[in-house]
C-alpha positions, 0 to 999 in steps of 0.5 A: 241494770242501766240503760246507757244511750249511745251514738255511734260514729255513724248516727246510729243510736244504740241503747246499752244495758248496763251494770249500776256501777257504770260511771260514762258521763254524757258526751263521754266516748265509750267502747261498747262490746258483747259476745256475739250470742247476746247481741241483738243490734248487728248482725250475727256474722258482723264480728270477728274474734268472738266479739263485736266492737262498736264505739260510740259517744254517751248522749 
């Protein structure tokens, strides 16, 4: 795994696991999303539908 470095439209920093074949270059907008029982960032009740979209800059 890659650890992906984003920032979200709110400043917020979020860093990302992801898989090596990830090709995001810096600056690139990204959607970064997780099943609610991986997420550990927001909390559990802050997605709807079974998944908790969050988009964000690479930096």
């Amino acid at each position: 795994h890659l650890r992906l470095v984003a920032k979200l439209a709110n400043e917020q920093v979020l860093i990302v696991k992801v898989g090596p074949e990830a090709t995001m270059a810096n600056g690139e907008t990204v959607t970064v999303s997780c099943a609610p029982n991986d997420c550990r960032a927001f909390p559990a009740d802050a997605g709807t539908g079974g998944a908790i979209p969050k988009q964000g800059k690479t930096t």
